[in-house]
C-alpha positions as CSV (number, residue, x, y, z in Angstrom):
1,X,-2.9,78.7,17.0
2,X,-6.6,76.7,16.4
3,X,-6.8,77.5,12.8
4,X,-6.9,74.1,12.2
5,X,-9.3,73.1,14.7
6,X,-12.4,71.5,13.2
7,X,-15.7,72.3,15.0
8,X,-18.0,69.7,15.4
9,X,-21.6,69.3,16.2
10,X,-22.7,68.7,19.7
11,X,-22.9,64.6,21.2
12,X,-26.4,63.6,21.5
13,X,-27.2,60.2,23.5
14,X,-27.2,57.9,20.4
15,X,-23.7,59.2,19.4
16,X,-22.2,58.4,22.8
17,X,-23.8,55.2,22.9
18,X,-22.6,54.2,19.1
19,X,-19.1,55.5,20.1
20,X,-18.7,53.2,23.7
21,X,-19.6,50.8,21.5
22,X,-17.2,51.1,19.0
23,X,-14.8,51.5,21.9
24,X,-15.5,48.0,23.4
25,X,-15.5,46.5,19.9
26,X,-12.2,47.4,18.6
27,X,-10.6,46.8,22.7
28,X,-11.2,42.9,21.6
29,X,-9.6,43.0,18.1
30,X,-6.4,42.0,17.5
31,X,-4.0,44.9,17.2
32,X,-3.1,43.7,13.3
33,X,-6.7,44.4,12.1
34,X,-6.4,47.8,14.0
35,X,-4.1,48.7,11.6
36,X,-3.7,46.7,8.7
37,X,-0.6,48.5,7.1
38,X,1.5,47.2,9.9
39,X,1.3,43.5,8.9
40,X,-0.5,40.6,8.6
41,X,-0.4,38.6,5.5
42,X,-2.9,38.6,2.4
43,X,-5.0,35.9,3.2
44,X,-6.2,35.3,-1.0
45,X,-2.5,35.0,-1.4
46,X,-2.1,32.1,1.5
47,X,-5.1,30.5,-0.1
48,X,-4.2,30.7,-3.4
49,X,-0.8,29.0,-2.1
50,X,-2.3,26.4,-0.4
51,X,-4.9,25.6,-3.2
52,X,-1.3,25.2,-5.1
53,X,-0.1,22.9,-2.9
54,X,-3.0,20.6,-2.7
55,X,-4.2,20.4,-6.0
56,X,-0.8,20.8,-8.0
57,X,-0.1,23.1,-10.4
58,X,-1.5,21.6,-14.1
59,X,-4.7,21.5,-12.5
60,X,-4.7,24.9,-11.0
61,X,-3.5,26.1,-14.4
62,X,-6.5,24.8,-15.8
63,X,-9.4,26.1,-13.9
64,X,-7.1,29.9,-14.0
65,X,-6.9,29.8,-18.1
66,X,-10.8,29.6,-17.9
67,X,-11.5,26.5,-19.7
68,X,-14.5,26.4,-18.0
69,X,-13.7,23.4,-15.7
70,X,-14.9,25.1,-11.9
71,X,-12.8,25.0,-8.9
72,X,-15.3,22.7,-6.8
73,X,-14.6,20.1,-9.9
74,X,-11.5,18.9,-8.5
75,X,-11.9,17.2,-5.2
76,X,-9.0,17.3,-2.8
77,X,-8.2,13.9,-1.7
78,X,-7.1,12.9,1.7
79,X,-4.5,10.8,3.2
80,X,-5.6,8.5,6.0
81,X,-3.1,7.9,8.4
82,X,-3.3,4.5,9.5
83,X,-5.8,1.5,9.1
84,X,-9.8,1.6,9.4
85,X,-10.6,1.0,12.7
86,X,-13.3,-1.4,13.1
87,X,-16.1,-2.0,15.8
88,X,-18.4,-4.8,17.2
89,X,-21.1,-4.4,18.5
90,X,-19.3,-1.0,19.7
91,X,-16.0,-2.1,21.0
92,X,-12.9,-1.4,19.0
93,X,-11.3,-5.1,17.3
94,X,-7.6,-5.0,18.4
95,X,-5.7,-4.9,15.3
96,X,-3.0,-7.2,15.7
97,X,0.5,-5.4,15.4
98,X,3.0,-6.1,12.3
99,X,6.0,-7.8,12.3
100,X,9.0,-5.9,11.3
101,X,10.7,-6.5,8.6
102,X,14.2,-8.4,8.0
103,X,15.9,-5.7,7.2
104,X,14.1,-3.3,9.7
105,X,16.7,-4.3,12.4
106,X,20.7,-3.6,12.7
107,X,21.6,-6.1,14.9
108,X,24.1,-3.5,16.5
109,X,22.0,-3.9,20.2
110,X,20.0,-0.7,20.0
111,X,18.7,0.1,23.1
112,X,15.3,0.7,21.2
113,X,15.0,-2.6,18.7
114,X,12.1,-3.0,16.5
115,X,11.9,-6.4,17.5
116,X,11.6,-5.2,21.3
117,X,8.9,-3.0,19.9
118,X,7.2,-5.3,18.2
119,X,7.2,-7.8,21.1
120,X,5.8,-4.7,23.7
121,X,3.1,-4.7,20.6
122,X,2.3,-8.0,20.7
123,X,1.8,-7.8,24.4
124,X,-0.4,-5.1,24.7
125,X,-2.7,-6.6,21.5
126,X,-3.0,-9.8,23.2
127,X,-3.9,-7.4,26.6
128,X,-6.9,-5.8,24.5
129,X,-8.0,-8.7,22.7
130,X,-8.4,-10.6,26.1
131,X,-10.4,-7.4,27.5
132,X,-12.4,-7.6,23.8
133,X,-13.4,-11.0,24.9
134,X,-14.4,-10.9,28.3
135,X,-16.5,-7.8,27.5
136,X,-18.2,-9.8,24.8
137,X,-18.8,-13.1,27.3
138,X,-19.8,-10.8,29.8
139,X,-22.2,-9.4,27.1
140,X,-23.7,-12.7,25.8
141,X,-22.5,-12.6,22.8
142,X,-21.5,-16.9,21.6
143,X,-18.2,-17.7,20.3
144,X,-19.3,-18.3,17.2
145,X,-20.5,-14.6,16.2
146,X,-17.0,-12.4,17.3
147,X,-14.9,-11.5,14.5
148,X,-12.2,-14.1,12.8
149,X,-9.5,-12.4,13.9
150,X,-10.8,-12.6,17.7
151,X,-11.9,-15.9,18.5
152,X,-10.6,-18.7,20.0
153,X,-9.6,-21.2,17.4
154,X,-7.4,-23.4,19.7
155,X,-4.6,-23.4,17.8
156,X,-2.8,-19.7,17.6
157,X,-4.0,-18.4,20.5
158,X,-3.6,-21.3,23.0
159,X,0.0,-20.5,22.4
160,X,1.7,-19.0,25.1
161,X,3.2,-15.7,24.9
162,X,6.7,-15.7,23.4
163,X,9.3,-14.6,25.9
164,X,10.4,-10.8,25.1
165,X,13.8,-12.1,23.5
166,X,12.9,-14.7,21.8
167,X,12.2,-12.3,18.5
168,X,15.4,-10.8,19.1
169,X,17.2,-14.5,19.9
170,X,16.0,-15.3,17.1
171,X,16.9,-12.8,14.2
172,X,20.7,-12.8,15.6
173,X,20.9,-16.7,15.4
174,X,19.4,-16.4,11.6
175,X,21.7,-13.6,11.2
176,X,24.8,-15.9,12.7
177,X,23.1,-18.8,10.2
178,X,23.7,-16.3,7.1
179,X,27.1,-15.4,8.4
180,X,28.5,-18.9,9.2
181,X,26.6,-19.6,5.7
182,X,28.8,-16.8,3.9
183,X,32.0,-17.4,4.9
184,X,32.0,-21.6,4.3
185,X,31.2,-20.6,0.7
C-alpha cells in the first residue's frame, strides 16, 4: 500500500521559511502562470504580430532575411490625433473651431446638424478666448504681445455673436438659391 511513498529528509527552519514563502508568492500570481499549459497566449507571437502590423510586412521581411538592416533601424511613426496645442505664457490659445463643410450637412433637419455643432463650437471658443484675455489683463501682459489669433483687432471680434440659426438659415436659403437656380435652367 506505501510502496510508492517517497521518504524525505526532515524540515529544518530554512526549508519552512523558503516554502511559506513560496506559498505567499504564487497566492498573488495569476492562476494562468500557475499553470501555463492551460492557456495564455505566446507573447513572442503577439509581438511578432504587432511588430507586423506597425511596421508592414516588406520591411519586416527585410530585417528577418538578415540583410543586416537591425530592428531598431526602422522607427515606428506615430499618428497625432489632433492639432499642436499651443501655450502663452502657460495658458492654452483657444483654437478657433472649423467650419463644416458644404457638403457636411443634409439639409433633412437632423436633430444633431453640423452647423448646430459648429455654432455650440463657436460659442464655447469665443467663452475661452474671453477667459484667455482677462487672465492675460489680469496678468499685465499689453495688447500688443498676445498671440494673432487672440487679440483685439476691432474688426472680427467686435462682431457680435451670430444667432444659433443663422448658420443653419443660411445654408437652407443657399440651398433654396441652387434649387430655384436649377430648375429655371
Amino acid at each position: 500500500m506505501f510502496s510508492n511513498l517517497v521518504l524525505l529528509p526532515p524540515r529544518t527552519q530554512a526549508h519552512s521559511k523558503l516554502f511559506s514563502s513560496l506559498v505567499e508568492a504564487t497566492n498573488n500570481v495569476p492562476a494562468a502562470l500557475k499553470r501555463p499549459a492551460r492557456g495564455g497566449q505566446n507573447l513572442g507571437n503577439r509581438y511578432r504580430r504587432l511588430e507586423q502590423s506597425l511596421r508592414g510586412k516588406a520591411a519586416l521581411q527585410k530585417v528577418e532575411k538578415g540583410t543586416g538592416v537591425s530592428s531598431e533601424s526602422f522607427p515606428v511613426e506615430s499618428r497625432r490625433a489632433g492639432p499642436r496645442v499651443v501655450y502663452f505664457r502657460g495658458l492654452e490659445v483657444p483654437r478657433e473651431p472649423k467650419p463644416p463643410a458644404s457638403d457636411e450637412c443634409c439639409m433633412s433637419g437632423c436633430a444633431i446638424c453640423v452647423y448646430d455643432l459648429y455654432e455650440e463650437a463657436q460659442e464655447s471658443y469665443r467663452a475661452a478666448l474671453a477667459t484667455f484675455r482677462d487672465a492675460l489683463t489680469m496678468e499685465g501682459v499689453p495688447p500688443s504681445e498676445w498671440p494673432a489669433s487672440t487679440r483685439w483687432d476691432g474688426v472680427a471680434n467686435a462682431l457680435p455673436a451670430k444667432g444659433a440659426n443663422t448658420a443653419v438659415r443660411d445654408a437652407f436659403e443657399e440651398l433654396e438659391r441652387a434649387l430655384a437656380a436649377k430648375s429655371s435652367v
